[in-house]
N, CA and C atoms as a LAMMPS dump frame, in Angstrom:
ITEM: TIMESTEP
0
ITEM: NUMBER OF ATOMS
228
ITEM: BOX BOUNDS ff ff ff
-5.0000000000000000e+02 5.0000000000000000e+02
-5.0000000000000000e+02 5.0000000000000000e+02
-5.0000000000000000e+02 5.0000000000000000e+02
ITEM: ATOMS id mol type element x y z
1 1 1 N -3.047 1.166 -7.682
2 1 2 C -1.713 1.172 -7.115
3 1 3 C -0.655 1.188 -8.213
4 2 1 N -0.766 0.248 -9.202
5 2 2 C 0.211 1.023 -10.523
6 2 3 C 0.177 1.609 -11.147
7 3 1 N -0.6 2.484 -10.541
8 3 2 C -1.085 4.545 -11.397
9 3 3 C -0.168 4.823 -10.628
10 4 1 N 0.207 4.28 -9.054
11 4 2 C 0.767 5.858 -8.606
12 4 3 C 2.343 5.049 -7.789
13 5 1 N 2.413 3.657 -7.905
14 5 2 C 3.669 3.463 -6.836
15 5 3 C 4.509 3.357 -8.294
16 6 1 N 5.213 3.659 -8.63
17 6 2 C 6.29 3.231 -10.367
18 6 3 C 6.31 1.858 -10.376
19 7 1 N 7.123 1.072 -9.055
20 7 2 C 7.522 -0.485 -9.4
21 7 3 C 6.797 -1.159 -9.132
22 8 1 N 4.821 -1.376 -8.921
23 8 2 C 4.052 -2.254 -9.026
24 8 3 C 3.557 -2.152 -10.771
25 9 1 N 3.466 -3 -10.967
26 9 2 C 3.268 -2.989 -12.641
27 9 3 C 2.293 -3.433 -12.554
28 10 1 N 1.437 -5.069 -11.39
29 10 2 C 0.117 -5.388 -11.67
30 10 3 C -0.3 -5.412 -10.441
31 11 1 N -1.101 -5.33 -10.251
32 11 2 C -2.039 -5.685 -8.872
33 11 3 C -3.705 -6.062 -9.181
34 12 1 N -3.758 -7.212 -7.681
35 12 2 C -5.084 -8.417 -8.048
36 12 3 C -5.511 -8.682 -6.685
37 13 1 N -7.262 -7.841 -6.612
38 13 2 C -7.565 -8.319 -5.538
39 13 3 C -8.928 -8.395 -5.829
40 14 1 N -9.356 -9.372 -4.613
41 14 2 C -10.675 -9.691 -4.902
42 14 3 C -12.363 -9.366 -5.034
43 15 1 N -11.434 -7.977 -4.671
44 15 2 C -13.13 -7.237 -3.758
45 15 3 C -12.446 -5.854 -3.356
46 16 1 N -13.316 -4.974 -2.956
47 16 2 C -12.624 -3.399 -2.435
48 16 3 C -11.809 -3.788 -1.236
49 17 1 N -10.646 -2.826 -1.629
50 17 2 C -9.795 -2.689 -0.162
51 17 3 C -11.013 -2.334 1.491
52 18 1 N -10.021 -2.917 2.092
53 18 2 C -10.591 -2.624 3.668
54 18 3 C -9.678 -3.363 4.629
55 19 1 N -9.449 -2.949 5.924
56 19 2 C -8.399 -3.535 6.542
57 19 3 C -8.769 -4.93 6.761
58 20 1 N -7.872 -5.641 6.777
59 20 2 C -7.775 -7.474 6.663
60 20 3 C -8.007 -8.103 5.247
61 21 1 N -8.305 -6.902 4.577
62 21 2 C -7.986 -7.766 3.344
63 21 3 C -6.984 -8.109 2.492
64 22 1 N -6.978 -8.951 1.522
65 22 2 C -5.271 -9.439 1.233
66 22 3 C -5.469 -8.591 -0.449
67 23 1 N -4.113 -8.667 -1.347
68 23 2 C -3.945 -8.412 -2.378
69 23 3 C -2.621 -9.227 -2.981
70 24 1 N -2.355 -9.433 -4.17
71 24 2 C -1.135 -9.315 -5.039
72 24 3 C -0.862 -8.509 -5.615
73 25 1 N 0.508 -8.245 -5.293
74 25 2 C 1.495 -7.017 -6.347
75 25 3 C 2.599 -7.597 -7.364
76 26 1 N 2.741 -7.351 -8.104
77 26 2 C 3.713 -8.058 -9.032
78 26 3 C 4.592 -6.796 -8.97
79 27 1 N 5.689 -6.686 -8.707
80 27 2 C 6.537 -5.121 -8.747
81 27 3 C 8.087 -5.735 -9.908
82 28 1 N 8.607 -4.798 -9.862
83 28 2 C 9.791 -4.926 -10.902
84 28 3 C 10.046 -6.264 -10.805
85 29 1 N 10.801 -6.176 -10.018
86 29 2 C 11.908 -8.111 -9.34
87 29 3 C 10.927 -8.887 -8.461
88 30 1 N 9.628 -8.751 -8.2
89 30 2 C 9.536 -9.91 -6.924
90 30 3 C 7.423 -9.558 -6.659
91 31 1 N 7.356 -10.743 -6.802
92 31 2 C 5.441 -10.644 -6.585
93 31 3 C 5.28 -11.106 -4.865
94 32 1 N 4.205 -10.279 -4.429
95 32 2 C 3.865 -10.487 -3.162
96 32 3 C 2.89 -10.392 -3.023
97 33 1 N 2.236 -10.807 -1.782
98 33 2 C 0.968 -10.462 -1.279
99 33 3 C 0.901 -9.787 0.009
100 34 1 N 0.278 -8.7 -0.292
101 34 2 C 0.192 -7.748 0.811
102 34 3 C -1.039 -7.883 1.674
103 35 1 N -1.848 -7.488 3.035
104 35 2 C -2.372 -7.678 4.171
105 35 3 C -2.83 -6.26 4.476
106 36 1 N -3.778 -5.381 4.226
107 36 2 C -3.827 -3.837 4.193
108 36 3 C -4.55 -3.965 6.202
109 37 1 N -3.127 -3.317 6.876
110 37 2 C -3.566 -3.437 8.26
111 37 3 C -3.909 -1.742 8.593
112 38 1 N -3.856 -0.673 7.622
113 38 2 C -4.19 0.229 8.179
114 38 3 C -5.303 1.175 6.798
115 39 1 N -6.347 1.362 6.921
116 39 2 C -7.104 1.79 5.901
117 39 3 C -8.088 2.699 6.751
118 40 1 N -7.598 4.438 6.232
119 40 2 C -8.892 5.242 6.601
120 40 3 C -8.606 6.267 5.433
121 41 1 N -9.851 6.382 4.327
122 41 2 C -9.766 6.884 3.283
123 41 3 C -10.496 8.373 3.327
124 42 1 N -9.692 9.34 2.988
125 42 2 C -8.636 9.178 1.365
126 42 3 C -6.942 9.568 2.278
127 43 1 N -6.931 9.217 3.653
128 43 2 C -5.369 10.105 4.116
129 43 3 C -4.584 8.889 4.767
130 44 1 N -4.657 7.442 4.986
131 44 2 C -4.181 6.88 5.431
132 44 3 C -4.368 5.037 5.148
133 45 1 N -3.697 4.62 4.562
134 45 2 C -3.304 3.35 3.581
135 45 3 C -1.783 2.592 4.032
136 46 1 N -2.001 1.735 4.696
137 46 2 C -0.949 0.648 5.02
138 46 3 C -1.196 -0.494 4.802
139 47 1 N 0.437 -1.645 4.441
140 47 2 C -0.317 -2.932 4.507
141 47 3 C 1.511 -3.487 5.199
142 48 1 N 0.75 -4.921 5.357
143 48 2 C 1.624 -5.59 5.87
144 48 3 C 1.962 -6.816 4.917
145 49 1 N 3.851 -7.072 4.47
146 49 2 C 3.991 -8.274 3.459
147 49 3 C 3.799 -9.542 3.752
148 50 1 N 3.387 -9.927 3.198
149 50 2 C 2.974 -11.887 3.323
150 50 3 C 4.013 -12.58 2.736
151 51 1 N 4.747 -12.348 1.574
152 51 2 C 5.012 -13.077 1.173
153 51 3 C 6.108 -12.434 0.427
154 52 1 N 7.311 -12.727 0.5
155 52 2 C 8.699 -11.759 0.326
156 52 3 C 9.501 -11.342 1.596
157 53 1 N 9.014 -10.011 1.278
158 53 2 C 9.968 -9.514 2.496
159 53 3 C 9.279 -9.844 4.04
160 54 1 N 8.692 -10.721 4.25
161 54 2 C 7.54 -10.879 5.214
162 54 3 C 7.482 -10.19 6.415
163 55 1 N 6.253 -9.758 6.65
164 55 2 C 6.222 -8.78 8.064
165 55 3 C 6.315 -7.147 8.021
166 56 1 N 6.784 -7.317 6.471
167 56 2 C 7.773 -5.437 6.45
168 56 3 C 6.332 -4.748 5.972
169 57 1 N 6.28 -3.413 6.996
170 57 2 C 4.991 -2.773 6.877
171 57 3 C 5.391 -1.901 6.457
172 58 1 N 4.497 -0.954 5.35
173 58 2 C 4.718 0.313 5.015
174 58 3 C 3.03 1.009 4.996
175 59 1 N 3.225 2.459 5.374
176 59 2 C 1.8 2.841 5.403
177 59 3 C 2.377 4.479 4.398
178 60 1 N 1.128 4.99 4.021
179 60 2 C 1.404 6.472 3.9
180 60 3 C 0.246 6.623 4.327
181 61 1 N 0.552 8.557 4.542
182 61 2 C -0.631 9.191 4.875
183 61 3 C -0.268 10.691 4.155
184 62 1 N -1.678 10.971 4.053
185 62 2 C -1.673 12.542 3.204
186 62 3 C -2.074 13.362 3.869
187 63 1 N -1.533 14.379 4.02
188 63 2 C -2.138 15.719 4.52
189 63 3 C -2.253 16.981 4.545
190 64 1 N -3.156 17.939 4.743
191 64 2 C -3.352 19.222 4.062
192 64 3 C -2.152 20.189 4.514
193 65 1 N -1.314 20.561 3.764
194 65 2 C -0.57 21.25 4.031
195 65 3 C -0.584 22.613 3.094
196 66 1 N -1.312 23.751 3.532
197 66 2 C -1.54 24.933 2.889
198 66 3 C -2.197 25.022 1.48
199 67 1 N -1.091 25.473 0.668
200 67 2 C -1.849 24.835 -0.877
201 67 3 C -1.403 23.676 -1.726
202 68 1 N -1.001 22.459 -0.445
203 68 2 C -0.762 21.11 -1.209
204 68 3 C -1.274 20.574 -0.374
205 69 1 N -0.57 19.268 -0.51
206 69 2 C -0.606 17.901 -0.044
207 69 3 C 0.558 16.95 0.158
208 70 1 N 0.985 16.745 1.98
209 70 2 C 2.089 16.746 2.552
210 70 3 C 1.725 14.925 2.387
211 71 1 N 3.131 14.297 1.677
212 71 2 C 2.677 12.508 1.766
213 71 3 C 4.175 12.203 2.884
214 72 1 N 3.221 11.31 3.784
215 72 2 C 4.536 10.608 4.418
216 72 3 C 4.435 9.407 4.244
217 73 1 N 5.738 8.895 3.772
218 73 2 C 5.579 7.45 3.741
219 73 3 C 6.491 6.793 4.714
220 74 1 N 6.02 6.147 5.731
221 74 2 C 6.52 4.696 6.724
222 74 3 C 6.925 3.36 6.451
223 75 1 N 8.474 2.816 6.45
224 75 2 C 8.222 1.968 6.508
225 75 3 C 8.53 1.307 7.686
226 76 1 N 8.893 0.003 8.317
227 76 2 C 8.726 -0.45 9.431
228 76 3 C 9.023 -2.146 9.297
């Protein structure tokens, strides 16, 4: 996740992602722990905040769009 979001700098979790599992993000200004409530790999990755902005969900999803790859990102 801090290969590809810019403002997570660290992230710490305990075991492979899968939905219900938790993580920490350390991002520019503010560390949280996120809740991954939506996981189907490799086109669709959401989580829900624990701890910060609490409750605030964001998901993306990828998809084949001709000769790319269309990303939407949700937040909520």
């Amino acid at each position: 996740m801090a290969q590809w979001l810019p403002a997570a700098r660290a992230v710490e979790a305990s075991g492979p992602l899968h939905k219900g599992s938790r993580f920490s993000v350390q991002f520019d200004t503010r560390d949280t722990e996120l809740e991954v409530v939506d996981f189907n790999p490799p086109n669709v990755f959401g989580w829900l905040e624990r701890v910060g902005r609490r409750y605030w969900q964001t998901f993306f999803r990828l998809e084949f769009a001709g000769g790319s790859t269309r990303l939407t990102v949700q937040q909520v």
